[in-house]
Structure formats: C-alpha cells, structure tokens
C-alpha positions as CSV (number, residue, x, y, z in Angstrom):
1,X,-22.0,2.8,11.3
2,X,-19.3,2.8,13.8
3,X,-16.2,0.2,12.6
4,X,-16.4,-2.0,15.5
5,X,-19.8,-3.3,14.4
6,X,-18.2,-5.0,11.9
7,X,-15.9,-7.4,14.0
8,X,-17.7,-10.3,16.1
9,X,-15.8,-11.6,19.2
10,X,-16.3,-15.5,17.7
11,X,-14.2,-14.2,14.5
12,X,-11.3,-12.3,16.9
13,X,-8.5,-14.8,17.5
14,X,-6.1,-13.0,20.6
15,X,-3.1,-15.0,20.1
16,X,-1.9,-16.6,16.9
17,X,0.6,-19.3,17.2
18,X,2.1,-19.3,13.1
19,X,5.4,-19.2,11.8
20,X,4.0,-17.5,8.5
21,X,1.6,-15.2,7.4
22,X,-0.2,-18.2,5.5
23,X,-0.4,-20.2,8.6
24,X,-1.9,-17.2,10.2
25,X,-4.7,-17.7,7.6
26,X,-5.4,-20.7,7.6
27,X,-6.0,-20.5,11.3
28,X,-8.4,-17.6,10.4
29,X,-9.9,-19.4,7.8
30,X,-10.5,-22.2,10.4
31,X,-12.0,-19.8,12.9
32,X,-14.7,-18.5,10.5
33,X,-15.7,-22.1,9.2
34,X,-16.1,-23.1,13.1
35,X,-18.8,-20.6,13.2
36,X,-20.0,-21.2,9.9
37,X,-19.2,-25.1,9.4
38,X,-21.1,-25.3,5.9
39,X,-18.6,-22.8,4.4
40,X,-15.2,-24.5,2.8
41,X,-12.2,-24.2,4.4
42,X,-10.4,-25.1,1.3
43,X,-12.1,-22.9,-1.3
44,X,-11.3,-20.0,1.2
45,X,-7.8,-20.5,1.7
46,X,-7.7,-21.0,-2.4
47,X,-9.4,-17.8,-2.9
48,X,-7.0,-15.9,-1.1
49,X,-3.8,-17.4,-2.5
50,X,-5.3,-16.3,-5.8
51,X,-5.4,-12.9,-4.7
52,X,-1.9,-13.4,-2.7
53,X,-0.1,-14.4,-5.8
54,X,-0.8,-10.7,-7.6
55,X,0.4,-9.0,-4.6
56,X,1.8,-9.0,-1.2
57,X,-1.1,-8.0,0.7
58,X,0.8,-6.7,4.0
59,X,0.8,-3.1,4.0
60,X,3.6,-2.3,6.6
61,X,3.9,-1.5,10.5
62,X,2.7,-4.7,11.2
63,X,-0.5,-5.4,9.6
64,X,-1.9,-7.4,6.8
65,X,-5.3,-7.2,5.0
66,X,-5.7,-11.1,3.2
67,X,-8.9,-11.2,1.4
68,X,-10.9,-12.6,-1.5
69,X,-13.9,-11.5,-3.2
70,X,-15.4,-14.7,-3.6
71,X,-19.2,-16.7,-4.4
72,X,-18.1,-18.8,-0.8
73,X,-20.1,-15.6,1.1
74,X,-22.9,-13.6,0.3
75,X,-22.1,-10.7,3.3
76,X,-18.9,-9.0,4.4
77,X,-17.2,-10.9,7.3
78,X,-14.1,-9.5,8.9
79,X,-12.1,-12.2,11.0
80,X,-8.5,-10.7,13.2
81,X,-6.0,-12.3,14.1
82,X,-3.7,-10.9,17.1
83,X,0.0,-12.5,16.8
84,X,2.2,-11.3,19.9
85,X,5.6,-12.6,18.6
86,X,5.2,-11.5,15.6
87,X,6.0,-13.1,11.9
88,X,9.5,-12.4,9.7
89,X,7.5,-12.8,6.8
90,X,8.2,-10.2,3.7
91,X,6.7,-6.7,4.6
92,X,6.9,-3.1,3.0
93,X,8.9,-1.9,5.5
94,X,10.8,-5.3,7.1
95,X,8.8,-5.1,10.4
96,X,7.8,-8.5,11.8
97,X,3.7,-9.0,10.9
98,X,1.2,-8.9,14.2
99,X,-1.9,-8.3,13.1
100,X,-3.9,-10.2,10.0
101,X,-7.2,-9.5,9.1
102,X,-9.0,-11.6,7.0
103,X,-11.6,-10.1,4.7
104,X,-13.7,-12.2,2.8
105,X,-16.6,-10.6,0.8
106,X,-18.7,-11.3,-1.8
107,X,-18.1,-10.3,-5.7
108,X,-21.5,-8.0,-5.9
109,X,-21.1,-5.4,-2.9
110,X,-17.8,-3.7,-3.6
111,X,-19.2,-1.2,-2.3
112,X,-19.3,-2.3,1.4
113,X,-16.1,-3.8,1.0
114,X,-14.4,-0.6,0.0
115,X,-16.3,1.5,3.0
116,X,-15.1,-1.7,5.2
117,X,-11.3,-0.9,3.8
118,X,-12.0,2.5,4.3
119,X,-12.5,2.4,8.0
120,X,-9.5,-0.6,8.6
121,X,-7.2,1.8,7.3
122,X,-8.1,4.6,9.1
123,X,-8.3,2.4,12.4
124,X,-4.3,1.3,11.5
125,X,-3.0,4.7,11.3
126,X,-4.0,5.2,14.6
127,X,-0.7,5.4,16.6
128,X,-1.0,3.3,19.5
129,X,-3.7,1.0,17.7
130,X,-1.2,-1.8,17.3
131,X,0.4,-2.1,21.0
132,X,-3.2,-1.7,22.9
133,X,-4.2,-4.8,20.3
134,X,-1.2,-6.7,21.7
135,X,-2.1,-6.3,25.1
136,X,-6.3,-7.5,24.3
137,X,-6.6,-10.6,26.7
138,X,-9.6,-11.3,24.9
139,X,-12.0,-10.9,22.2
140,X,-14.2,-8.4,23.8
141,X,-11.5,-6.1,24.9
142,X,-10.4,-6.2,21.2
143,X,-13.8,-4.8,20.2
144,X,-13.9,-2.2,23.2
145,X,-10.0,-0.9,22.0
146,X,-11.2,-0.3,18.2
147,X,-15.1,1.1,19.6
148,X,-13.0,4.0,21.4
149,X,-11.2,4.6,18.2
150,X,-15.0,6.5,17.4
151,X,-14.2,5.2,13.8
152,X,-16.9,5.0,11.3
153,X,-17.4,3.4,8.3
154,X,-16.7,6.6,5.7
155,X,-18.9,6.6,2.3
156,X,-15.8,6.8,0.4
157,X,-12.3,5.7,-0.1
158,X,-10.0,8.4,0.6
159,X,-6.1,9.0,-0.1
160,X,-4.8,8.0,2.7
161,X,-6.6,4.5,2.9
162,X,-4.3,3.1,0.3
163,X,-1.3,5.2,0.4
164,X,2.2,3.9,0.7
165,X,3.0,5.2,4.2
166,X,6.4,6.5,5.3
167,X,7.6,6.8,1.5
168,X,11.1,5.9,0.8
169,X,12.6,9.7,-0.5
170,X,15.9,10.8,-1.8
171,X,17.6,14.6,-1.0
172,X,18.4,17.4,-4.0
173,X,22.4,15.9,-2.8
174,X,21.8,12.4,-3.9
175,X,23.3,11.1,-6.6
176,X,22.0,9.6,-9.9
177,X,23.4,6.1,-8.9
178,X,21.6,6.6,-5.7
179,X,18.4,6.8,-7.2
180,X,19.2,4.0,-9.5
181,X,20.0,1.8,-6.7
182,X,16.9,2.8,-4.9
183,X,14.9,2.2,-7.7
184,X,15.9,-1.5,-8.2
185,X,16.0,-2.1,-4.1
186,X,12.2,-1.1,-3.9
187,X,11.3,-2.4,-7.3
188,X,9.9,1.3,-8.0
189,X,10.3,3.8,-10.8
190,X,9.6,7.0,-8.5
191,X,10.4,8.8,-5.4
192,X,10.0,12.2,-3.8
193,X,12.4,14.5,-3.6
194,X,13.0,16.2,-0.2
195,X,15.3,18.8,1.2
196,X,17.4,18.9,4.6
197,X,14.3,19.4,6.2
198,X,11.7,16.8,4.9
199,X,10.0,19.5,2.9
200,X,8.9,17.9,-0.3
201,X,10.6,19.7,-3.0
202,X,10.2,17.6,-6.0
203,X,10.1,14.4,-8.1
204,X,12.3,12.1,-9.5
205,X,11.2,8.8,-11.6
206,X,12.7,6.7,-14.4
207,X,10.9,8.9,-17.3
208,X,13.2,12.0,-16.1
209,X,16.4,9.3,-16.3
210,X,15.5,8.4,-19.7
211,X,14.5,12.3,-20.7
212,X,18.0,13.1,-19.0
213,X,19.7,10.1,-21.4
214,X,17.2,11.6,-24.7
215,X,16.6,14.6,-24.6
216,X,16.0,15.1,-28.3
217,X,14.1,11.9,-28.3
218,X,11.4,13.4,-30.7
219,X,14.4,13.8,-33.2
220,X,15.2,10.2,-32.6
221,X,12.3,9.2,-33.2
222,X,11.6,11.0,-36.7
223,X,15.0,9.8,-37.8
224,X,14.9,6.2,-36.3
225,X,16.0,4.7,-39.6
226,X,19.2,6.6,-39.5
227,X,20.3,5.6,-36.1
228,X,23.4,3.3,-35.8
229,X,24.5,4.5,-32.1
230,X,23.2,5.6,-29.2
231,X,25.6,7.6,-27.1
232,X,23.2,9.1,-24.9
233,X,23.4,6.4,-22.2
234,X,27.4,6.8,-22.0
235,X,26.6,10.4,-20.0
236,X,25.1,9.2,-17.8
237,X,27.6,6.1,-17.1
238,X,29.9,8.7,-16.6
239,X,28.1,10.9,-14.7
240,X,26.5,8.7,-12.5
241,X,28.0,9.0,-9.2
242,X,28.6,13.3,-9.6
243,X,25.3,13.8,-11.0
244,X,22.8,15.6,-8.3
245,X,18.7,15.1,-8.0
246,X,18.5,18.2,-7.7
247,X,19.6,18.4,-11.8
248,X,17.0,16.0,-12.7
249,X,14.2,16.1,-10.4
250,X,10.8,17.8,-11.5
251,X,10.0,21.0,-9.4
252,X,6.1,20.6,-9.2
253,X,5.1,17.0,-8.8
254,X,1.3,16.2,-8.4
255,X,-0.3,16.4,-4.7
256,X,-2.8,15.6,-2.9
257,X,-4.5,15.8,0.9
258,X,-4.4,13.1,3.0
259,X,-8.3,13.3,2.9
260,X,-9.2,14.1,-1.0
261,X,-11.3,11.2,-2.2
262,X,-9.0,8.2,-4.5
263,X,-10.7,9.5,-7.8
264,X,-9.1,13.0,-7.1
265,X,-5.8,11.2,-7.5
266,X,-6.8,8.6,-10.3
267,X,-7.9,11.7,-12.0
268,X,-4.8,13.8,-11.1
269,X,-2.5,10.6,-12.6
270,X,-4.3,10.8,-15.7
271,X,-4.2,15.3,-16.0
272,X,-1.0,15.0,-15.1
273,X,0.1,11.9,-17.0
274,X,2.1,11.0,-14.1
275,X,2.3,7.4,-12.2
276,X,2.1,8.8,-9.2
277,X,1.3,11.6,-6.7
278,X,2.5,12.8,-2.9
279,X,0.4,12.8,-0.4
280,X,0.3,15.4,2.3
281,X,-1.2,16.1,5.3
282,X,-0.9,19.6,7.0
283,X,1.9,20.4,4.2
284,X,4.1,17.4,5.3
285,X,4.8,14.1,3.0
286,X,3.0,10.8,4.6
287,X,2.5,8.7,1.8
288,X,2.6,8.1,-2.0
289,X,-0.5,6.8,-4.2
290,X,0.6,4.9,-7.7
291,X,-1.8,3.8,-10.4
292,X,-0.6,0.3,-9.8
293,X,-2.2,0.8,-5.8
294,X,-5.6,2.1,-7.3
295,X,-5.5,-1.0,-9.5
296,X,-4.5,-3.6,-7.3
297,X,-6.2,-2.3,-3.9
298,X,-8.9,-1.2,-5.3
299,X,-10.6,-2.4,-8.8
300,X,-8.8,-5.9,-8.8
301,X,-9.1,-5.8,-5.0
C-alpha cells in the first residue's frame, strides 16, 4: 500500500496557528474529533501527554511524530498538521517545528503502526519533503506531494526509520574534556569518532572513560575490601584537556546499513554488548541507533 493512502484530506490541517507543539495537538486532536465527534477530545490529548512525558517525541529537521496507543480507536488514523512559521519549541537539533503528525492507534495492531512509522520516516528523509509541504495550499495538494514520493508502506522497520540523524561526532584531535562536555550537552554517553574527512573511524563512550580511569578494574574489584583511595580519576583531571580521542576511542565500533532491518541492530547491541551502533549508508555516517531508541520508539512506542 502506497503511504498516501493512509492520510485523508479531512484529517490534513494546511496552516497551524500554535505557539507550541501542544497547542499544535490539540488543534489536531480537535480536527479528528470533528470528523469523528463520538471520540474524546480529552482522553486523546491525555493519551498523548502520557506518552510525551517519557520522551520528546520531535525527531529533528522540523517534524514531530505525537502519538498514543490507546482503547479511544480501534484503526490507525494519521492526522498532519502543516505550521508555516514554525514553533521554537525543544527539538534534537534546535530547528523551529513545522510539521506534526498525530498518530493515534490502537494497543492490538502494532504491527500496522510500526509499518505506518516505517513509511513516515522514509517520507521525512526525503530532502525537499518539508518545503513542497510548506507551500500545500490545501489538503489535497498535500496528498498529491507525499503520492509522488511513490512511498510504500514497507513490511518492516528498518535502521534508518528510527535513527538519530545527522549524529553529533567528535575528531581523533579532540580532547577528553571535549567529549566530556559533549556528553553532558547532549545528555548522551556515546559518539562516533570521525577523521578530517568525515570517515568514521571509531567510538568513544563513557565505558572507555571509565576503562581509561580503571584499567585494572577486575583487580579492584577482587580486592574491594582493601581499597581506601582511588587515584585513578586524578589522571584524568590532569589530563583532561591534552588527552586525544584518538587514545581512547575504540577502532571497530558496531555498524550497520541504512536499510538492515531494527533487529539486525537490537541483535548487534546485544553480540556486541554495546549501547549503540553507526549507521551507514554507501560507507558514510547518517545516523546512530541506541537501545534506549529501540525501546522508546519502538516496544514502548
């Protein structure tokens, strides 16, 4: 089935007047309780701040996916919202929000819903997606931009569906502190490592900080009774701001395609035993996959 079935011109809104992504909603929520009055506004908008309060549910470059699996529907129902000037509202990457999509679907079909996911991702990556959006005077035109996309709704959920996109990345010449700083900025405990050329060259995460700080942390361990001090942590103080990535970094973190199906990388995680893995498409980085996206985006939903 071709993505553009699943949008209806009654549940496209072209211009969004809202000074906040929840105002944005709740003018969605409105729109699909016009067309189907003897659903609740109010259990709606409560279902998705449920879901809202585990995690910010904008995914960068403008777009947002609020949604709810919820008892209020018993079918999938997808319901945009265009928003031309845009909302400062907190995003992955700071860029003002202009598209929301509402998703609301029932508990017992995850499996539409993540085919549905599926094909909004892939509809989002699409480069000029966003500004020929902007420009829909109306709700059929909206449906006529994503038709010529030619996306379908995929079987499964692939890599690149829930990757972070445009990953932040450090070089082998940063700095310890660097990575310290980044890691607390971005509320992350892992970044690629790339060289003056945006190859990716490595890995750097807070496990290799600590291994750096420990390394006989086995020994520690086997003699934890004995231990009075810790000095381990005073190298690094030191060495904070001379230290290189390039010194710390693992050489061979885990990949993946752009395209390889999400349990190739919930599988690679757990082989691995790593939190993460790079995703690449044609040998370049484009995104990064982390348990905490599998479990959020996907099983918690």
């Amino acid at each position: 089935m071709k993505l553009s079935k699943a949008f209806k011109q009654d549940l496209i809104k072209t211009i969004v007047k809202a000074n906040s992504k929840e105002d944005a909603v709740d003018q969605l929520a409105e729109l699909f309780c016009e067309k189907y009055p003897d659903k609740s506004k109010k259990e709606i908008i409560k279902a998705v701040n449920e879901r809202e309060k585990l995690g910010n549910t904008s995914i960068g470059r403008g777009i947002a996916f609020p949604h709810a699996r919820t008892d209020i529907v018993t079918d999938i129902y997808v319901v945009l919202g265009i928003i031309p000037n845009g909302i400062h509202t907190s995003t992955p990457d700071g860029k003002p929000l202009h598209i929301v999509v509402l998703i609301l679907t029932p508990r017992n079909i995850p499996k539409r819903y993540l085919q549905t996911l599926s094909g909004l991702a892939k509809l989002f990556r699409h480069a000029d997606i966003i500004s020929n959006l902007l420009k829909a005077s109306s709700p059929a035109e909206v449906i006529d931009i994503i038709d010529k996309t030619d996306i379908q709704v995929e079987k499964i959920l692939t890599v690149g569906d829930i990757m972070t996109t445009e990953p932040v990345t450090v070089t082998l010449d940063n700095t310890l502190k660097d990575v310290v700083n980044i890691f607390f900025k971005y509320k992350i405990s892992g970044l690629p490592v790339v060289d003056s050329s945006g190859k990716l060259t490595g890995e750097i995460s807070d496990t290799d900080l600590l291994k750096y700080a420990l390394p006989n942390y086995k020994s520690f361990i086997a003699n934890i009774a004995n231990i009075t001090e810790v000095e381990s942590f005073e190298d690094i103080l030191r060495r904070e701001h001379s230290m290189a990535v390039s010194k710390l970094m693992r050489k061979a973190p885990a990949i993946v395609d752009i395209d390889a199906p999400v349990v190739e990388a919930a599988a690679l995680m757990l082989f691995k035993k790593t939190e993460r893995v790079m995703v690449l498409n044609n040998g370049k980085l484009v995104g990064v996959v982390t348990k905490s996206d599998i479990i959020s985006k996907i099983i918690r939903g």
